[in-house]
C-alpha positions in Angstrom: 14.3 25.3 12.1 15.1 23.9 15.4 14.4 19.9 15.1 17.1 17.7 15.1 15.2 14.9 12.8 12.5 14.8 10.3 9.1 15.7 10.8 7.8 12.1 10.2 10.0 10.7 12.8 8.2 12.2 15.6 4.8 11.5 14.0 6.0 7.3 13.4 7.6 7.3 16.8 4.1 8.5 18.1 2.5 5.6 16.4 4.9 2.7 16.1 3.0 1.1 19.2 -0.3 0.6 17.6 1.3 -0.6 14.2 0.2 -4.2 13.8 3.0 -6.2 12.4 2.6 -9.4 12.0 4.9 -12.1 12.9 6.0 -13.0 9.1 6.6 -11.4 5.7 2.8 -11.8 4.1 4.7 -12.7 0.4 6.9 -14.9 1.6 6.1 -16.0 5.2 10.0 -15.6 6.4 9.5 -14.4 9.8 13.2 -12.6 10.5 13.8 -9.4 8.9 10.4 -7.9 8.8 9.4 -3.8 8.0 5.9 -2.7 7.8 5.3 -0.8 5.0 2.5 1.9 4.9 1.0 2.0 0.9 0.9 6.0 1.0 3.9 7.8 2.5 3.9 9.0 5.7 6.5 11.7 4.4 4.1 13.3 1.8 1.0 12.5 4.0 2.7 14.8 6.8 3.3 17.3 4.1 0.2 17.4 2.6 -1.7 17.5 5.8 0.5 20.6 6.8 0.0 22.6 3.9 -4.0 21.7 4.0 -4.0 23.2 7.6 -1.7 26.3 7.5 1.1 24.6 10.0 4.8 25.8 9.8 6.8 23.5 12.2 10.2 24.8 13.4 10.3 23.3 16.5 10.3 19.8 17.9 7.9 20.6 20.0 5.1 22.2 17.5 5.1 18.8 16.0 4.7 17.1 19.0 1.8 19.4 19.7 -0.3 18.2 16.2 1.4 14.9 15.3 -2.2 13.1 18.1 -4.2 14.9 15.7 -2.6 14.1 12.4 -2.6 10.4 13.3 -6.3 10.4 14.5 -7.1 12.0 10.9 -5.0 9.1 8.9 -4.9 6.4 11.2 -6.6 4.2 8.0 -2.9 5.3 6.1 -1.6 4.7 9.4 -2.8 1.1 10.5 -4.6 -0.4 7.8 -3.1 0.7 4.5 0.1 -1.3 5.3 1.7 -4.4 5.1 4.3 -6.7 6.9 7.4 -7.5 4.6 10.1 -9.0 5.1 13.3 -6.8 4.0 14.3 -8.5 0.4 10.6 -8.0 -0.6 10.1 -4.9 1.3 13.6 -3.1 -0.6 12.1 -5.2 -4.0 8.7 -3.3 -3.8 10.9 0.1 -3.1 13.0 -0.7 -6.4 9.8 -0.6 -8.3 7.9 2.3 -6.9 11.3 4.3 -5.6 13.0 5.3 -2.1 9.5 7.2 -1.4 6.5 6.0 -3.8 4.2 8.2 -4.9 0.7 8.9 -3.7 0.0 7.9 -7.0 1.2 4.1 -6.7 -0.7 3.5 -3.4 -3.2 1.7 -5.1 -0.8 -0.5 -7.1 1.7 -1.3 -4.1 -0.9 -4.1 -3.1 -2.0 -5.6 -6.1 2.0 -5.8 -6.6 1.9 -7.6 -2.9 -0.6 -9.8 -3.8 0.8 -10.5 -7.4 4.2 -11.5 -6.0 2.6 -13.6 -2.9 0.5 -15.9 -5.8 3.5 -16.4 -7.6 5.7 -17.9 -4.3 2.7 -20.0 -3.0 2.0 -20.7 -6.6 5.9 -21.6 -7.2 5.9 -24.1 -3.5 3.1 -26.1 -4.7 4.7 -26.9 -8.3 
């Protein structure tokens, strides 16, 4: 294989620009520090989205050739299932669901968001 990074790297340096972070964390409202976090992996949706098509990247430049057209087909993943963090809540939601949650917990990564964003507005009016 001839790429000198991961697969995804191309595919999120592609798409960084239209990522719409927002200007503070959405638990806590600290606005230094802030990650956006996509709620299904970018890693495995790569993957799966290679298998599904028959693609066998080697090369930087294969990737670059189908990474438009993978981020057309999950620009939802992409832009909309994700959420500005700020880094203690974004490496907090990563200790629950691990380094690279599962497809599995992309339904349960924002109820956890919106669980833990009741309890600090909750805990600031007390």
């Amino acid at each position: 294989m001839n790429l000198k990074r991961d697969l995804v790297k191309y595919v999120r340096d592609r798409a960084k620009s239209r990522y719409k972070k927002d200007v503070e964390c959405y638990i806590c409202g600290n606005k230094e520090s802030l990650d956006y976090h996509h709620y299904y992996s970018l890693t495995e949706l790569l993957e799966r989205w290679l298998t599904k098509n028959g693609f066998k990247i080697d090369s930087a430049e294969e990737i670059i050739q189908v990474r438009d057209v993978f981020i057309k087909e999950h620009s939802k993943e992409l832009f909309e299932d994700a959420v500005t963090l700020c880094h203690k809540h974004h490496l907090r939601l990563h200790s629950i669901y691990g380094k690279k949650p599962k497809f599995i917990t992309a339904k349960k990564q924002p109820r956890w968001v919106e669980k833990q964003r009741e309890k600090t507005w909750l805990g600031t009016m007390a």
